[in-house]
N, CA and C atoms of all chains as a GROMACS GRO file, in nm:
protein
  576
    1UNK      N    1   0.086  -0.119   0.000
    1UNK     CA    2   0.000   0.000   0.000
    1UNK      C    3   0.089   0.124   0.000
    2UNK      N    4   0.137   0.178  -0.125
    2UNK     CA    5   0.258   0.293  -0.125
    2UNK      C    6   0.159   0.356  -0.274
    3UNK      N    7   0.248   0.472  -0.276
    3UNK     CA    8   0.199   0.557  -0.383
    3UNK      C    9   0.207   0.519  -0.522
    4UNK      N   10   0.257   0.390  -0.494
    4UNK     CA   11   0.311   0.330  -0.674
    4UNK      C   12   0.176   0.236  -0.710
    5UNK      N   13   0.099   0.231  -0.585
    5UNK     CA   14  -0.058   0.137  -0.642
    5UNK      C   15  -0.155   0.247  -0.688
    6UNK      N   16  -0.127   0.416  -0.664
    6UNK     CA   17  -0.205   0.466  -0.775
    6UNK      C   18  -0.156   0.453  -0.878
    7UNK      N   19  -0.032   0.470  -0.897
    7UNK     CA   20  -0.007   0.458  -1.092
    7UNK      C   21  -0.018   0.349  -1.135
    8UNK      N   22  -0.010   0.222  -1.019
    8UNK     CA   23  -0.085   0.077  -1.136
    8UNK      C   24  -0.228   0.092  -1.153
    9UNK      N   25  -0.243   0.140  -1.096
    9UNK     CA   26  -0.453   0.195  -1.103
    9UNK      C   27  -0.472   0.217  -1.224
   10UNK      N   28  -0.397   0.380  -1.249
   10UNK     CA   29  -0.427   0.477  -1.302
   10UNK      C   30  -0.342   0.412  -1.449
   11UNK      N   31  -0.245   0.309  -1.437
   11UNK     CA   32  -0.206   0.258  -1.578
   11UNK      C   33  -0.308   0.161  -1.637
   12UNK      N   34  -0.383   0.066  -1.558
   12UNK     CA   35  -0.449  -0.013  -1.572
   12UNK      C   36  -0.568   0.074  -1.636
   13UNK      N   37  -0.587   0.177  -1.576
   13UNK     CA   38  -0.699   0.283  -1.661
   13UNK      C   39  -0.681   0.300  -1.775
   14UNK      N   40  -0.566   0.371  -1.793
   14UNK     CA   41  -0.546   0.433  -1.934
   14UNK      C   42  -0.572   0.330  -2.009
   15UNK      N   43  -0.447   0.213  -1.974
   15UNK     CA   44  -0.466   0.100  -2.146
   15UNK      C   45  -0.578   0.047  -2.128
   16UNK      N   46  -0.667   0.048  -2.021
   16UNK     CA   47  -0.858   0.009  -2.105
   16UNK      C   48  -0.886   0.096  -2.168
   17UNK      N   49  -0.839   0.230  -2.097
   17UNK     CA   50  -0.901   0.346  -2.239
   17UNK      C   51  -0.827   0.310  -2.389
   18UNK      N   52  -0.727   0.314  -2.380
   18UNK     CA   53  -0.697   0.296  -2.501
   18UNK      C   54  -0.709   0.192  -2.593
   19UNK      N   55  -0.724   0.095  -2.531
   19UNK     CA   56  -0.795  -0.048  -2.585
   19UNK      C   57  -0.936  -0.041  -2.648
   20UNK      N   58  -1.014   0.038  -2.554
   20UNK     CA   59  -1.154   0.100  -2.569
   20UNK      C   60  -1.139   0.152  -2.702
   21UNK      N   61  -1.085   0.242  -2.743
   21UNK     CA   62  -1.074   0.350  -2.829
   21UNK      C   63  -1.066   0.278  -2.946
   22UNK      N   64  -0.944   0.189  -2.937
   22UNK     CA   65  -0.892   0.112  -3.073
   22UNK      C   66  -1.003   0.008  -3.119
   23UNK      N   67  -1.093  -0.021  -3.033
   23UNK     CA   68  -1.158  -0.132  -3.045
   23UNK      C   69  -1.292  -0.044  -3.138
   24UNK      N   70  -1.341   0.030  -3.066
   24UNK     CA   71  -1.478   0.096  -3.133
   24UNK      C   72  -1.450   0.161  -3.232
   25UNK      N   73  -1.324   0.234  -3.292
   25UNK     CA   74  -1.267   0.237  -3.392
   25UNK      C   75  -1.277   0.137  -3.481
   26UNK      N   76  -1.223   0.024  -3.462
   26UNK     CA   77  -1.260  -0.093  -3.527
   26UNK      C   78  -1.360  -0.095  -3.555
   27UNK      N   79  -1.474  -0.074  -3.534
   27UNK     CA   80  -1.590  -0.169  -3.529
   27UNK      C   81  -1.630  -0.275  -3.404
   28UNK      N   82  -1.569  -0.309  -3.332
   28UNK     CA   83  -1.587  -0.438  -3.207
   28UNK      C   84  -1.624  -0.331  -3.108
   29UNK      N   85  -1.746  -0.270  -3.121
   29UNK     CA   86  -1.793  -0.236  -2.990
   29UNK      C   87  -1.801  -0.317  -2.870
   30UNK      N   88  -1.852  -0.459  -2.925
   30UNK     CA   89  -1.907  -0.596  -2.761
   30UNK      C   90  -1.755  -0.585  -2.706
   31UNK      N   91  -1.663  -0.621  -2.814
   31UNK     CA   92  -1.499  -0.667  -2.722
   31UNK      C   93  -1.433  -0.528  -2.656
   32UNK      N   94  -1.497  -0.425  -2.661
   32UNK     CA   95  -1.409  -0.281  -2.630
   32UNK      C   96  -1.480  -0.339  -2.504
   33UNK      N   97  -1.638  -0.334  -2.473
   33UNK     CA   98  -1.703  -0.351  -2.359
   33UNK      C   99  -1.667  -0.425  -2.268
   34UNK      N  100  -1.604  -0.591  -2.319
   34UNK     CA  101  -1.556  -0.698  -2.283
   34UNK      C  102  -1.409  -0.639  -2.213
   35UNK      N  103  -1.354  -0.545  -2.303
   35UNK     CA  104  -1.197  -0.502  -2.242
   35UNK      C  105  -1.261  -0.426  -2.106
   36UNK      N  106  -1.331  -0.344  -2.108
   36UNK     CA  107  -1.329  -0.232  -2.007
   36UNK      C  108  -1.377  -0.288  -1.889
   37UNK      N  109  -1.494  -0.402  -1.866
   37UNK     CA  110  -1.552  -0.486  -1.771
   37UNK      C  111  -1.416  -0.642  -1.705
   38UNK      N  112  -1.382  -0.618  -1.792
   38UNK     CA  113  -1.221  -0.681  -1.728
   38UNK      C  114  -1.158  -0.619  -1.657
   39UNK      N  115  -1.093  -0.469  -1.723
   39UNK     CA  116  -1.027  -0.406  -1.662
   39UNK      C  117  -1.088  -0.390  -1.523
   40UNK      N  118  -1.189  -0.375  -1.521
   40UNK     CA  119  -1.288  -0.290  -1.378
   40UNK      C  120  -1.227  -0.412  -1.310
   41UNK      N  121  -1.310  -0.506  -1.373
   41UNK     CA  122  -1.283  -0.645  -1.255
   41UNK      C  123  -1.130  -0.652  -1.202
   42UNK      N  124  -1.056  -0.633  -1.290
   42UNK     CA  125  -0.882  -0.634  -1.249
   42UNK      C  126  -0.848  -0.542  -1.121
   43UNK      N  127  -0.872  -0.433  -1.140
   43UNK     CA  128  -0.868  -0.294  -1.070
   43UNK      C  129  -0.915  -0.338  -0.923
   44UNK      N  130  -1.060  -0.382  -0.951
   44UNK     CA  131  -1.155  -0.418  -0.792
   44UNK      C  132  -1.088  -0.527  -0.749
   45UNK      N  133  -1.024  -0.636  -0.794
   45UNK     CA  134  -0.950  -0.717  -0.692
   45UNK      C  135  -0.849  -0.637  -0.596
   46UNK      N  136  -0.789  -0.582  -0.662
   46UNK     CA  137  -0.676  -0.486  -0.628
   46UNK      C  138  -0.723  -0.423  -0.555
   47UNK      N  139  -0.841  -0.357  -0.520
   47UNK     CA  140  -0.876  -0.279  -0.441
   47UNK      C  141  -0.936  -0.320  -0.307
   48UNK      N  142  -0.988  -0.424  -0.367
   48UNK     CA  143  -1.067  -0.492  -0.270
   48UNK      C  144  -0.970  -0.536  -0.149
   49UNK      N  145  -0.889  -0.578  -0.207
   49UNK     CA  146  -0.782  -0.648  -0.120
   49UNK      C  147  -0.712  -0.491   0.027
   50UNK      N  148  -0.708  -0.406  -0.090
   50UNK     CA  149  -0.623  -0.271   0.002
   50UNK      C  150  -0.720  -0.244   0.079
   51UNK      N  151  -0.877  -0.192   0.021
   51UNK     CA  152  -0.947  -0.187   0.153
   51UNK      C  153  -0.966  -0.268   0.260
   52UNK      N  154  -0.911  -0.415   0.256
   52UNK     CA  155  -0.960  -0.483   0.405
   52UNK      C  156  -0.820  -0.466   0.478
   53UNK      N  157  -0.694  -0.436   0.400
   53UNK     CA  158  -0.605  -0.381   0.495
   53UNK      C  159  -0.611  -0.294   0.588
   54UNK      N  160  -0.650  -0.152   0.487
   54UNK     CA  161  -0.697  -0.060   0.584
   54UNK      C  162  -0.802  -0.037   0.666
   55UNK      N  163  -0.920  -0.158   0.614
   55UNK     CA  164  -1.005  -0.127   0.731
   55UNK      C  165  -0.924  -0.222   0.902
   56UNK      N  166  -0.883  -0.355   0.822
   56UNK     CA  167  -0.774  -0.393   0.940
   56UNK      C  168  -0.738  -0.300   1.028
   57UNK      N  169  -0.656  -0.210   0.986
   57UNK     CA  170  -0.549  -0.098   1.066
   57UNK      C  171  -0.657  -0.028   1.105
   58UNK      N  172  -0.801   0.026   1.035
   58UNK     CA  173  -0.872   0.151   1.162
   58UNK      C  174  -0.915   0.016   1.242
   59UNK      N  175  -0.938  -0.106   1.264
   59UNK     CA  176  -1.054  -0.190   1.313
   59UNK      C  177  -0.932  -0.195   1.442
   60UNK      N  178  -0.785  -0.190   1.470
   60UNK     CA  179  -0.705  -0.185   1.565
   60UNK      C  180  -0.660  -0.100   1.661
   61UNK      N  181  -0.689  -0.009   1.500
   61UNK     CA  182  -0.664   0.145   1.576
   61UNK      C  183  -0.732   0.188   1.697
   62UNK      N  184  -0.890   0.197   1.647
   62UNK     CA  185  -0.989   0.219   1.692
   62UNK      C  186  -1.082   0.116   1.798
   63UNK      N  187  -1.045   0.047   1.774
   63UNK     CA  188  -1.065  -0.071   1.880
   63UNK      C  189  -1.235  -0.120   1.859
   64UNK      N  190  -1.305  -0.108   1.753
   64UNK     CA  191  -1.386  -0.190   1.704
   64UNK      C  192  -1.440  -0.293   1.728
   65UNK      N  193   0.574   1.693   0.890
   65UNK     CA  194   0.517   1.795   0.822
   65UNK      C  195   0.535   1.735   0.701
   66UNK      N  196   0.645   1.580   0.676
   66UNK     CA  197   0.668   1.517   0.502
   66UNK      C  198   0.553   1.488   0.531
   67UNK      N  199   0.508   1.420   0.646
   67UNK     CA  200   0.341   1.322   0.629
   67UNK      C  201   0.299   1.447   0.528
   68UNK      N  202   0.260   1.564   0.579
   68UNK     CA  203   0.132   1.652   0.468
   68UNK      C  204   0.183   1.660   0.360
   69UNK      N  205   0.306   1.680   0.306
   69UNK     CA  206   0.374   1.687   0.179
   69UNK      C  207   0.320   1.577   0.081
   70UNK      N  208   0.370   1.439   0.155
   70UNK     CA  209   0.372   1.352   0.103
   70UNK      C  210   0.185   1.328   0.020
   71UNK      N  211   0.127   1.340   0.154
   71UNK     CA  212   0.005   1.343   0.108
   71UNK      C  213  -0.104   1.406  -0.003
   72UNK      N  214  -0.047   1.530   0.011
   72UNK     CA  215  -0.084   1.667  -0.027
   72UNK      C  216  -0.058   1.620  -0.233
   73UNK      N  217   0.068   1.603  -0.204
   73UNK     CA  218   0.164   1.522  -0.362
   73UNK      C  219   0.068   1.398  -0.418
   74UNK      N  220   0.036   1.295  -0.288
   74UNK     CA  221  -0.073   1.169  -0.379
   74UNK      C  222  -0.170   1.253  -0.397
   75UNK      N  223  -0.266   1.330  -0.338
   75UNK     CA  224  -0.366   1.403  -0.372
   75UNK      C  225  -0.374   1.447  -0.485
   76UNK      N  226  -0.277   1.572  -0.552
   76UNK     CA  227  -0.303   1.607  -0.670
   76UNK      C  228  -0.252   1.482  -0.735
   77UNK      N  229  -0.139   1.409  -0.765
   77UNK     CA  230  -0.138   1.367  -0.896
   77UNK      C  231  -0.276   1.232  -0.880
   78UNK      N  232  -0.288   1.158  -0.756
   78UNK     CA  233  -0.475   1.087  -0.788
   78UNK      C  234  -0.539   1.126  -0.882
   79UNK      N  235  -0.559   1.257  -0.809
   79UNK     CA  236  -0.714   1.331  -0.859
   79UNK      C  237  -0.660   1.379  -1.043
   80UNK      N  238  -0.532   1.424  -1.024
   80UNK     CA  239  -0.504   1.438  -1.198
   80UNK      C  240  -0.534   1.314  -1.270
   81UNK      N  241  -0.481   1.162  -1.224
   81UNK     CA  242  -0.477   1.055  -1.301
   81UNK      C  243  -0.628   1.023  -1.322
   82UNK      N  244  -0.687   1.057  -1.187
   82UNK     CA  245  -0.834   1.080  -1.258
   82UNK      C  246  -0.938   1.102  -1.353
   83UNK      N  247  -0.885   1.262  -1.378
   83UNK     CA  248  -0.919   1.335  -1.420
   83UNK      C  249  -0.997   1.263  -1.599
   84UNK      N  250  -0.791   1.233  -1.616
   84UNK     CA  251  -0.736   1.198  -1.709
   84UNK      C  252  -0.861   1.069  -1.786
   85UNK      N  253  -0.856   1.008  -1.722
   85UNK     CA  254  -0.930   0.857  -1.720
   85UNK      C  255  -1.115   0.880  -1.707
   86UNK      N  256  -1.135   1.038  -1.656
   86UNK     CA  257  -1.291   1.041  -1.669
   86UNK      C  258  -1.392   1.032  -1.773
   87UNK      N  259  -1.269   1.101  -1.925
   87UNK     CA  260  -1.388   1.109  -2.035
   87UNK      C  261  -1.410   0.944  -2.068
   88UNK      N  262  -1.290   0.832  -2.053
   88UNK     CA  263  -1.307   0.755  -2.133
   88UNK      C  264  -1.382   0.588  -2.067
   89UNK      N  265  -1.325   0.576  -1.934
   89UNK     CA  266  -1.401   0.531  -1.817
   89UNK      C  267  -1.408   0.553  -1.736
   90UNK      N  268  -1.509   0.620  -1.674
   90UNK     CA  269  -1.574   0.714  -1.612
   90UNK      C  270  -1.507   0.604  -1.460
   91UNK      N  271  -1.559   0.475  -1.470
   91UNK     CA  272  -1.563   0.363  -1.380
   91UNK      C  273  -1.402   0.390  -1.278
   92UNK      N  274  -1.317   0.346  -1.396
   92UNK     CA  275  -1.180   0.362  -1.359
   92UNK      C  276  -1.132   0.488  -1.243
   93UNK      N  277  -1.184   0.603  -1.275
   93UNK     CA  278  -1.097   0.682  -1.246
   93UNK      C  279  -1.208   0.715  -1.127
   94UNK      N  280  -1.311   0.664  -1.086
   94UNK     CA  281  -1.361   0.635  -0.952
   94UNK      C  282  -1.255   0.581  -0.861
   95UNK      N  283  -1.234   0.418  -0.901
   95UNK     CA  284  -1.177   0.361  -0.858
   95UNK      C  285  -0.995   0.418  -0.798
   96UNK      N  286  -0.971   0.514  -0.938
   96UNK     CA  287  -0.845   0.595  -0.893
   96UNK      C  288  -0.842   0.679  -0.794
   97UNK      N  289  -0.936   0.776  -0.755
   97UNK     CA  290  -1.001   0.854  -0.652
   97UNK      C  291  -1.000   0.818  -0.554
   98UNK      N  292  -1.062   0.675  -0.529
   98UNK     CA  293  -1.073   0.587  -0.427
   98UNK      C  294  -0.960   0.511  -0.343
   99UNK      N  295  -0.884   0.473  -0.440
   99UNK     CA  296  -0.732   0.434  -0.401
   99UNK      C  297  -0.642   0.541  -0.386
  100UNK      N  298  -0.648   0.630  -0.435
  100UNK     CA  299  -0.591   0.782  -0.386
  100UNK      C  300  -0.608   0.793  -0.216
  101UNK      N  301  -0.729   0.801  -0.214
  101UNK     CA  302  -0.816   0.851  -0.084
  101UNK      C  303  -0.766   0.704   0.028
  102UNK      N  304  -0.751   0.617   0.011
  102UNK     CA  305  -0.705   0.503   0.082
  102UNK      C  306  -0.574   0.512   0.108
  103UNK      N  307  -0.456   0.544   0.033
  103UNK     CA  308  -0.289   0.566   0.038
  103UNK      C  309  -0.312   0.720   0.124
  104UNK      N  310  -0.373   0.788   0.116
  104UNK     CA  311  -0.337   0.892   0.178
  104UNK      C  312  -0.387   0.878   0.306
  105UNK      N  313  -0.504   0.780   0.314
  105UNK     CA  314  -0.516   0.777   0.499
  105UNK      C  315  -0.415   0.643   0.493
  106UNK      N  316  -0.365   0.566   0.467
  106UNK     CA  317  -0.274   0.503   0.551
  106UNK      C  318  -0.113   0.573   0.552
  107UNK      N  319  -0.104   0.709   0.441
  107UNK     CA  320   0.024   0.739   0.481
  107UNK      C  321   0.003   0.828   0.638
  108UNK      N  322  -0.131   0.890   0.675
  108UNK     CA  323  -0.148   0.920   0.771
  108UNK      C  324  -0.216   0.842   0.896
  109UNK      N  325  -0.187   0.689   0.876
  109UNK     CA  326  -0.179   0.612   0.977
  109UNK      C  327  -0.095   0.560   1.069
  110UNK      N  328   0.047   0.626   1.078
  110UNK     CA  329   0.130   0.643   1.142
  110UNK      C  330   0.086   0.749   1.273
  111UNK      N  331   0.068   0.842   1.211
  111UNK     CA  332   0.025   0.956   1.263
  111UNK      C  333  -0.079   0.925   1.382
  112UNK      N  334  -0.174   0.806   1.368
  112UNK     CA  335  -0.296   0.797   1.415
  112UNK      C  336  -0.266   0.721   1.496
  113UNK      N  337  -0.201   0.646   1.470
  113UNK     CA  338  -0.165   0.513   1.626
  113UNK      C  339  -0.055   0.593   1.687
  114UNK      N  340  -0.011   0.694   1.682
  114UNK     CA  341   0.053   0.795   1.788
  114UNK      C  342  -0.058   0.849   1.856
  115UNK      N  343  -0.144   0.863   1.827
  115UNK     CA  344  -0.227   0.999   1.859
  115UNK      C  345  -0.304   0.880   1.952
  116UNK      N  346  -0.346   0.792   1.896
  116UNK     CA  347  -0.432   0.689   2.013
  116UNK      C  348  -0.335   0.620   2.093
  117UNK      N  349  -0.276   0.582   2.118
  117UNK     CA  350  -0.158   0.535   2.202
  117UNK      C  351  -0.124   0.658   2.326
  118UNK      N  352  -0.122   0.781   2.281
  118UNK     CA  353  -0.118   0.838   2.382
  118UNK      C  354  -0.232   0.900   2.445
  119UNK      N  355  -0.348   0.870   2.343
  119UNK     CA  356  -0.484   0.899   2.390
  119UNK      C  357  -0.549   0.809   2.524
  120UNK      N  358  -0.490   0.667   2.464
  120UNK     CA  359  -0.502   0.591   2.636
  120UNK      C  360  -0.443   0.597   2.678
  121UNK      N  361  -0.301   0.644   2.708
  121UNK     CA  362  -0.245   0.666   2.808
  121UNK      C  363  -0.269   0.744   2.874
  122UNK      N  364  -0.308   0.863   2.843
  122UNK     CA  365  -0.345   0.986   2.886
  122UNK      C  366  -0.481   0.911   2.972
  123UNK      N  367  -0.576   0.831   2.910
  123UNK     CA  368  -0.684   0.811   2.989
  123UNK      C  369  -0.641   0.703   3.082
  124UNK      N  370  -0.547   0.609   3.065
  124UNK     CA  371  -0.534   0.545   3.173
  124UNK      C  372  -0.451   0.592   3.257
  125UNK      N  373  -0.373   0.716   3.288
  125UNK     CA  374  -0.308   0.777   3.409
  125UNK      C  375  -0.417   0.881   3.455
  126UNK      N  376  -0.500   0.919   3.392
  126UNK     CA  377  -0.570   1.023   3.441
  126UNK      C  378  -0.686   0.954   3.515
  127UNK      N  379  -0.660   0.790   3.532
  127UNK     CA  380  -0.778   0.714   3.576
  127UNK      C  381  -0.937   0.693   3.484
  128UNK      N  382  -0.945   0.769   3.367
  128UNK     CA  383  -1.053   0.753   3.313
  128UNK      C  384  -1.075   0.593   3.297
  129UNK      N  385  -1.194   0.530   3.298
  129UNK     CA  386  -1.221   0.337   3.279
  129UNK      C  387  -1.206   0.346   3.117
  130UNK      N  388  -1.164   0.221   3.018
  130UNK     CA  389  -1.147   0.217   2.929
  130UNK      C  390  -1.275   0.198   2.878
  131UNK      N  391  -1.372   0.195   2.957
  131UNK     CA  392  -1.529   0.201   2.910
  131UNK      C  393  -1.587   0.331   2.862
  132UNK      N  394  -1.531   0.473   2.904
  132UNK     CA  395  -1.580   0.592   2.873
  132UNK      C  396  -1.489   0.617   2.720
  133UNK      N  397  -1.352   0.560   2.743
  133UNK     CA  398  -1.291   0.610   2.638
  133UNK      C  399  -1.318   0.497   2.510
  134UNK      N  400  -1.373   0.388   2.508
  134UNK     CA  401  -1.396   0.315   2.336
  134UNK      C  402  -1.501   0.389   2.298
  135UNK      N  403  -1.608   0.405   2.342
  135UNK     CA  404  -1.697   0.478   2.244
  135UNK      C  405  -1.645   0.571   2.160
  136UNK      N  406  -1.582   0.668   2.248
  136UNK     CA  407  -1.520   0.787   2.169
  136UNK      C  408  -1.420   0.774   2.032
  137UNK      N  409  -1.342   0.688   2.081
  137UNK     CA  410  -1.284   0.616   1.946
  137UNK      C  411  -1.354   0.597   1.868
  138UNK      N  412  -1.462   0.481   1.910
  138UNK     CA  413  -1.543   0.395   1.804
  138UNK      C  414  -1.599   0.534   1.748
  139UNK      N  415  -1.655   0.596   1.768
  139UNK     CA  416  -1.698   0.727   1.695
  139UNK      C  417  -1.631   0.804   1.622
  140UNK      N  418  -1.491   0.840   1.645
  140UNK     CA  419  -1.416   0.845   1.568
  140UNK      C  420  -1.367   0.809   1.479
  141UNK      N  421  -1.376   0.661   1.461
  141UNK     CA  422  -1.340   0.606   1.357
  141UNK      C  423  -1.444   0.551   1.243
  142UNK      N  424  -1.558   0.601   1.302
  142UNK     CA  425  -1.717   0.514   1.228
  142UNK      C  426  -1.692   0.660   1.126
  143UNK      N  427  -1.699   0.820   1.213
  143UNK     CA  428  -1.712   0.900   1.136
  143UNK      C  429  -1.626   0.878   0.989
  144UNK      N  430  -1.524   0.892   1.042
  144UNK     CA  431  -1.414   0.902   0.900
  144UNK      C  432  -1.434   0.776   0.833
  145UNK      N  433  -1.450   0.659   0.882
  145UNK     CA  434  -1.495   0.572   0.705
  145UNK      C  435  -1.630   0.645   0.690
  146UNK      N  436  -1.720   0.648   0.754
  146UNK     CA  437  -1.793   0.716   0.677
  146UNK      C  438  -1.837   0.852   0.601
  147UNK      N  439  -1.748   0.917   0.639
  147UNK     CA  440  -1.729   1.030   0.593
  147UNK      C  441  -1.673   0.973   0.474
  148UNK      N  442  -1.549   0.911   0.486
  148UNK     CA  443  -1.472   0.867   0.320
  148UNK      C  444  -1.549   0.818   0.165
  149UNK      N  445  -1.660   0.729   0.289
  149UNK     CA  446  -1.755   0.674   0.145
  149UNK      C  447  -1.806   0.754   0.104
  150UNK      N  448  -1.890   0.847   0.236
  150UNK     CA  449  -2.016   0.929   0.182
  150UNK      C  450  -1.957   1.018   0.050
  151UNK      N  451  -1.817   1.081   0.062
  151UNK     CA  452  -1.807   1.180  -0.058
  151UNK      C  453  -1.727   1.038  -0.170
  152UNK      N  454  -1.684   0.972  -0.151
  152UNK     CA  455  -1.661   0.896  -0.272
  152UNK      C  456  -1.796   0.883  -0.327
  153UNK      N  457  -1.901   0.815  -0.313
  153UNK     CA  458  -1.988   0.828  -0.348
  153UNK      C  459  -2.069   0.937  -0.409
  154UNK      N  460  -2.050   1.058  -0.324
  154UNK     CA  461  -2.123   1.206  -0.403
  154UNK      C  462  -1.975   1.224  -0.561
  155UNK      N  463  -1.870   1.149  -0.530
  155UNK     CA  464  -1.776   1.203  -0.656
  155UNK      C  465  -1.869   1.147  -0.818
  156UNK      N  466  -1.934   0.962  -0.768
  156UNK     CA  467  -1.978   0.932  -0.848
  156UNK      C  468  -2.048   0.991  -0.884
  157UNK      N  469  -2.160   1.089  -0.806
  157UNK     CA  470  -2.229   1.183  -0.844
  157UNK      C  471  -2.406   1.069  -0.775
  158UNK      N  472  -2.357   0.965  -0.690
  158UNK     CA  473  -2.500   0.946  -0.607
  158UNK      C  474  -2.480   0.978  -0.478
  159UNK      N  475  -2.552   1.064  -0.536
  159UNK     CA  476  -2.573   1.158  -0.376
  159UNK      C  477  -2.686   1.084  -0.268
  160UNK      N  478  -2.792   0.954  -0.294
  160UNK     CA  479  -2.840   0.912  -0.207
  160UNK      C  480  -2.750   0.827  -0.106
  161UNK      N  481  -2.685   0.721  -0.202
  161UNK     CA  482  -2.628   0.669  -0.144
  161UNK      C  483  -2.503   0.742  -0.045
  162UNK      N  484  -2.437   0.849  -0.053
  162UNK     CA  485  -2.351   0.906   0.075
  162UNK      C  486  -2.495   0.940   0.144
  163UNK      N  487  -2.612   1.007   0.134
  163UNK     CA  488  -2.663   0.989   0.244
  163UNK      C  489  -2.716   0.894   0.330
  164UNK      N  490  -2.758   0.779   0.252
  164UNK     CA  491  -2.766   0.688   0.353
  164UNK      C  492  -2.675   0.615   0.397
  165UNK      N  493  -2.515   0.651   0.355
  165UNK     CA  494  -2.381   0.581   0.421
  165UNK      C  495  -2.386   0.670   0.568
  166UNK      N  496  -2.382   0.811   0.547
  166UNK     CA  497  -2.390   0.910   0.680
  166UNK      C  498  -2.519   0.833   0.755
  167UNK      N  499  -2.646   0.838   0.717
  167UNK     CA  500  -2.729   0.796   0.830
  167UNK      C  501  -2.731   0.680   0.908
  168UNK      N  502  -2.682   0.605   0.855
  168UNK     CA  503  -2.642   0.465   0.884
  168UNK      C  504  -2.490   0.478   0.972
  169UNK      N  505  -2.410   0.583   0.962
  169UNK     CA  506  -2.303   0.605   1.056
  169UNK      C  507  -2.306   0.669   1.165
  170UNK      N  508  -2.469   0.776   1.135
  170UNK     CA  509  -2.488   0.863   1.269
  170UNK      C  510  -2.573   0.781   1.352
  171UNK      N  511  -2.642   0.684   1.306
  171UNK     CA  512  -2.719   0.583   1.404
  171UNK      C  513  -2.609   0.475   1.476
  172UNK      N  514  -2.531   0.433   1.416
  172UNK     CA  515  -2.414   0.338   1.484
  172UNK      C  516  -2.347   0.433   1.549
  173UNK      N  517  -2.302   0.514   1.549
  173UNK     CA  518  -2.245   0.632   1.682
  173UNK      C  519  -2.334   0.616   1.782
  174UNK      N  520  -2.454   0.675   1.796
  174UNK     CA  521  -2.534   0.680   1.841
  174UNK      C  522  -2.540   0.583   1.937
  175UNK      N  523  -2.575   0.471   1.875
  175UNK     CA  524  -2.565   0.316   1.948
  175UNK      C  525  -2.443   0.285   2.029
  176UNK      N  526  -2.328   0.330   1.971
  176UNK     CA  527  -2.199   0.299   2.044
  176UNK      C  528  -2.218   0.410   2.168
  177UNK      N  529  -2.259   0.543   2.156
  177UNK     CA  530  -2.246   0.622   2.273
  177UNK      C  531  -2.403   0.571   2.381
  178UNK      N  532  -2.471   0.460   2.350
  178UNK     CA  533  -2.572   0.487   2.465
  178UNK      C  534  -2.547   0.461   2.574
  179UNK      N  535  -2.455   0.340   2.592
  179UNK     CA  536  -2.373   0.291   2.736
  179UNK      C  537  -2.348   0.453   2.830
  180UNK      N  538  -2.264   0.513   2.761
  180UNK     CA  539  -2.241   0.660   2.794
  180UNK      C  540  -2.394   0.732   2.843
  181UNK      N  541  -2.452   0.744   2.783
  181UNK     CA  542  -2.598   0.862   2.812
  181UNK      C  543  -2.650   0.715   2.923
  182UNK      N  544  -2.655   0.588   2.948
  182UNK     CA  545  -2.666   0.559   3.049
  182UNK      C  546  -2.633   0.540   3.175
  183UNK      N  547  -2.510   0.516   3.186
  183UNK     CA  548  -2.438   0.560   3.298
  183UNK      C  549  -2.444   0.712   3.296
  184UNK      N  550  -2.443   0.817   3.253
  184UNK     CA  551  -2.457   0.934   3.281
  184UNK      C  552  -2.599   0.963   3.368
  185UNK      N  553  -2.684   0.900   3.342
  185UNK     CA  554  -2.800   0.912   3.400
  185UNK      C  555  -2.813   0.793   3.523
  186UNK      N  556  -2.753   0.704   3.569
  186UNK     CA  557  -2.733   0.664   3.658
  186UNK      C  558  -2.650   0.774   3.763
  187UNK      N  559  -2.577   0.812   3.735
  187UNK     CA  560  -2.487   0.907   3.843
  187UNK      C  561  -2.615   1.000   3.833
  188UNK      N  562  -2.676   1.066   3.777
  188UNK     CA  563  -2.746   1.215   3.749
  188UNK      C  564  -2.862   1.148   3.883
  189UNK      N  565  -2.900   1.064   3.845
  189UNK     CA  566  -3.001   0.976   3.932
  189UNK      C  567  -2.951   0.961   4.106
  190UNK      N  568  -2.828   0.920   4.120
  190UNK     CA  569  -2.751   0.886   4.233
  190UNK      C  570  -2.761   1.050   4.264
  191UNK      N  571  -2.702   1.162   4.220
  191UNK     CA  572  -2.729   1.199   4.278
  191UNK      C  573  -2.849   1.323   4.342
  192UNK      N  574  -2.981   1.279   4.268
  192UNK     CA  575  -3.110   1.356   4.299
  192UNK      C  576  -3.132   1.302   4.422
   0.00000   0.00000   0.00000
């Protein structure tokens, strides 16, 4: 949990955007959709995981 | 004073990488916001187990029971996650849902402080 898991975020963002882009360009609207509902899903593991850290650390902090 | 630096620094570039990521998935750069807002309270979770560490100490030399002082915590700490969701949520732009994250946090306060408003009224009672 350091400042380098926003820029995997925020990289993981971009190349769905840009995947997005190239795709509906194409023509493959379903697979741009297919890219971007991946990406999300990719992202929310990742996240999912950091929030039960930190709720860990307030649930100690705070004595919960 | 790096803690605020440091913080202050994930703040803008988050909210820029955001930004960046709003026209094209809107989804994503929630999620960037969100993990922004998470690194910056745990770079200021150092900070916080100082501040409670000497918060019971302070209450356990001053004799306070560790019964007056969890609520107060627990309230403390219900506010700020919920404070965190409620505006992540207004970022998405649903504004019901932060309100019913807040109402649902001001009723669990609530609940955590009644022990408190009862023993307060036991002594108030003792002494009429």
């Amino acid at each position: 949990m350091d400042v380098d898991l926003i820029f995997k975020i925020a990289a993981v963002g971009i190349l769905v955007a840009v995947l997005n882009i190239l795709l509906t360009r194409s023509g493959r609207e379903d697979q741009a959709l297919m890219t971007s509902i991946a990406g999300l899903v990719v992202v929310l593991v990742i996240v999912v995981q950091e929030i039960s850290d930190l709720f860990d650390l307030i649930r100690d902090l705070f004595g919960f | 004073m790096e803690i605020v630096s440091r913080a202050a620094a994930c703040a803008v570039i988050g909210s820029i990488l955001a930004l960046l990521l709003r026209k094209h998935t809107p989804e994503l750069s929630l999620t960037t916001t969100l993990i922004t807002g998470m690194v910056i309270v745990w770079i200021s979770s150092s900070v916080c187990i100082r501040i409670a560490e000497s918060l019971r100490d302070v209450a356990h030399r001053s004799g306070v029971e560790a019964v007056y002082l969890a609520p107060v915590l627990k309230c403390i700490g219900i506010g700020m996650v919920s404070h965190m969701a409620a505006q992540i949520c207004r970022d998405a732009g649903q504004g019901s849902a932060a309100s019913a994250v807040e109402l649902c946090a001001g009723l669990c306060a609530l609940y955590t402080a009644l022990p408190l408003i009862e023993s307060l009224l036991a002594v108030v009672e003792r002494l009429l």
